[in-house]
N, C-alpha and C positions, 0 to 999 in steps of 0.2 A: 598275393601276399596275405595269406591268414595272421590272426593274431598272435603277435611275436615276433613275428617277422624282422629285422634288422631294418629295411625299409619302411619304417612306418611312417616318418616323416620326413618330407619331402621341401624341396622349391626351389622355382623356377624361375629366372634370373629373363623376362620379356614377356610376358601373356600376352601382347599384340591384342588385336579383336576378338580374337575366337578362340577358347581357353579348350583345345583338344586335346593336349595332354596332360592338363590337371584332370579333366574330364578321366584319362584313359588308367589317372593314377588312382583316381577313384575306383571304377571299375579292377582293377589291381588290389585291392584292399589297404591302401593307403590309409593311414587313422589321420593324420594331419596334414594338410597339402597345402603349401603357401605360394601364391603368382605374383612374383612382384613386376609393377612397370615405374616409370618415372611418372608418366603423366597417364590419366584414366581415359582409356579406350575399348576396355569392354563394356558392353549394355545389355543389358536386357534379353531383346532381340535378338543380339550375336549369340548370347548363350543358349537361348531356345534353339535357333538356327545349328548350333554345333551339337544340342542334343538330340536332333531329327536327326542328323546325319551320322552320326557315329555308329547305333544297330549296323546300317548299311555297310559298312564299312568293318565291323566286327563279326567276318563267316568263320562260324566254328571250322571250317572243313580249308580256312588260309594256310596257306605256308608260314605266314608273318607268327612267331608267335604270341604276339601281344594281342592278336585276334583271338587269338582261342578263348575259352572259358574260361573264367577268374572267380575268383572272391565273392563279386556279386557281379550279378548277370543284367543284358540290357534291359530285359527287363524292366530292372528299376526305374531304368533313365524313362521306361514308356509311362511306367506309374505317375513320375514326378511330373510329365510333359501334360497327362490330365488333370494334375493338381493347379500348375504353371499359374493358370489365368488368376486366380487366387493369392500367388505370392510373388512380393517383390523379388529384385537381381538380391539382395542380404540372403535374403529367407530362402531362394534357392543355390544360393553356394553354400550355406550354410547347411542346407540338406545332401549336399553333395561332399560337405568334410573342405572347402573349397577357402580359405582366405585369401581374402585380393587385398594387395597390399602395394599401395601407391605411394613410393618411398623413392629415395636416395639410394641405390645401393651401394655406398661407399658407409653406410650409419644404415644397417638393418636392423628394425627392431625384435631382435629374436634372443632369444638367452647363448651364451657359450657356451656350444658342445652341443646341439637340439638337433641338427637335422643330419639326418641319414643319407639323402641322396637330392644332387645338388643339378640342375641340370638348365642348359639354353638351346636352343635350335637356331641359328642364323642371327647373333644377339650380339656376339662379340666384334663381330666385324664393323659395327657401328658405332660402337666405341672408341676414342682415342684413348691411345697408350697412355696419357697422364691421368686419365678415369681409371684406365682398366686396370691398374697395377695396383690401386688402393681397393678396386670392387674383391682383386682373386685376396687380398689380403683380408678383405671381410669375409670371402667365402670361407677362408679358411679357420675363421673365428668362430664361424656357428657351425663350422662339419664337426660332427662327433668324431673325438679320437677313436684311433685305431681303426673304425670299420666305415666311416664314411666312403662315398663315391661321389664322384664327377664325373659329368660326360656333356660333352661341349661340341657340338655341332657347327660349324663359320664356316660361312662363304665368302671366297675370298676374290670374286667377281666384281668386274666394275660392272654395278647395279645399273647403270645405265646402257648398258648393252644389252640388257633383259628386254625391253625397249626399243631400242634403235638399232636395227639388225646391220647397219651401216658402220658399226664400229666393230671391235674383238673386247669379248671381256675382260684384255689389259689393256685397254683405252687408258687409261687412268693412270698408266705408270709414265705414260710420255710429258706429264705435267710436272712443274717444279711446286716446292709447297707451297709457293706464293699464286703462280698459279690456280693450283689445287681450290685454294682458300679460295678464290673468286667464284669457282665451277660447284663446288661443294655447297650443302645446304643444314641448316638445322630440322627439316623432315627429315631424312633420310640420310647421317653420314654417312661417311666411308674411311675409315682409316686407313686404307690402304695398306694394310700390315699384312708381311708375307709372312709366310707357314715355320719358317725360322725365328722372326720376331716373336710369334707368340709360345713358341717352345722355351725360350731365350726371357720370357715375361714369369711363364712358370716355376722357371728354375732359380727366378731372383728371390721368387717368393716361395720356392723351397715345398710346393708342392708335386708331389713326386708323377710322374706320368705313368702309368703302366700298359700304355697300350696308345696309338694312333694308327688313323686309316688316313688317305687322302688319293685326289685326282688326280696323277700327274701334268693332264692339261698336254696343251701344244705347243711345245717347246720351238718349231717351225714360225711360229707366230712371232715369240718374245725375242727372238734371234736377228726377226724381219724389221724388230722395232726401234727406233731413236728413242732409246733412255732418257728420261730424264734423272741427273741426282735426285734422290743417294741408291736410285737401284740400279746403277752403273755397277757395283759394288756387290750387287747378289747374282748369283749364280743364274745359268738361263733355267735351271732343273729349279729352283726354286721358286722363281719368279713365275714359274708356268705353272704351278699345281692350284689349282683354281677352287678348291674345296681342302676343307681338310676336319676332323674327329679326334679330338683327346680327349683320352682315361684319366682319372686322376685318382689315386687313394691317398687317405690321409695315414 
């Protein structure tokens, strides 16, 4: 993304630990890049840690295209990693074009109409529906008109199956939400929201889709399984797609 680009500024709705795609937005030539999380989990460390690794990871000669050459090259990231010992986690996001921003995102502090390009990786699925519906209605407050993007990444996996090779990643749906409530945790929710529900979350809020991918998963499984309400109610094709990816333009 040279200077001009539509893309200049960015953000990212979960940073977790290890800020790899602010990192990759930078290398991209991003002029502004914001990571939002609720509570502060990157450090220091992590970001060193995720700037040793990235070169590795970025072979000119990938298939991936976000590998290839960009704007600015690793390089840089090698310059900064020998300057590091010298500057606090501020001073190197800030060399990096990098805001970390430990917020609410239901109340972002960003102007209306500032960012370009809007994005989470495995962020939504942790949210309940009575968060998420005022978070896409602030997303859609700070996308620039007319040319903004989204692109939304959810796994729609009971996370606890990651884990316990003894269950199916619709563990989860055999629970009532009274249930749910007791097994469930504030580390790690799960809203258990299927790939309809969040099409169905979009479209209240009037952000248009232009594109999705997803897994369709093992429908053999969710067939084999005692429902619990209310996914008595959705489809076996739906209940089984265990990932899913939406586009959104504004």
């Amino acid at each position: 993304m040279e200077e001009g680009n539509k893309l200049s500024h960015t953000l990212e709705i979960g940073t977790g630990w290890c800020p790899v795609v602010p990192v990759a937005m930078y290398l991209c030539g991003a002029t502004q890049i914001n990571t939002l999380d609720i509570s502060s989990l990157m450090t220091r460390p992590n970001l060193i840690t995720t700037l040793k690794k990235i070169p590795t990871i970025c072979r000119p000669k990938s298939a991936n295209p976000i590998h290839q050459p960009t704007a600015r090259t690793t390089a840089k990231l090698s310059e900064l990693l020998l300057e590091s010992p010298l500057l606090t986690l501020e001073q190197l996001l800030n060399r990096l074009q990098i805001r970390y921003l430990v917020a609410d995102a239901r109340q972002l502090p960003l102007p209306d109409g500032s960012i370009d390009l809007i994005h989470s990786n495995n962020t939504f699925e942790h949210i309940y529906p009575q968060l998420l519906l005022p978070i896409l209605y602030e997303l859609k407050r700070v996308a620039r008109p007319i040319s903004a993007l989204q692109s939304h990444a959810i796994d729609m996996s009971d996370h606890f199956a990651h884990l316990d090779t003894k269950i199916t990643i619709y563990n989860f749906l055999k629970f009532t939400e009274k249930q749910w409530a007791c097994i469930d945790n504030n580390i790690q929710p799960q809203s258990r929201l299927r790939y309809s529900d969040y099409l169905k979350l979009f479209a209240q809020v009037q952000l248009p889709i232009v594109g999705t991918t997803y897994r369709p998963g093992d429908i053999t499984q969710v067939k084999a399984m005692r429902l619990a309400e209310p996914y008595t109610s959705y489809s076996p094709q739906d209940l089984a797609i265990s990932h899913c990816h939406i586009y959104s333009a504004v």
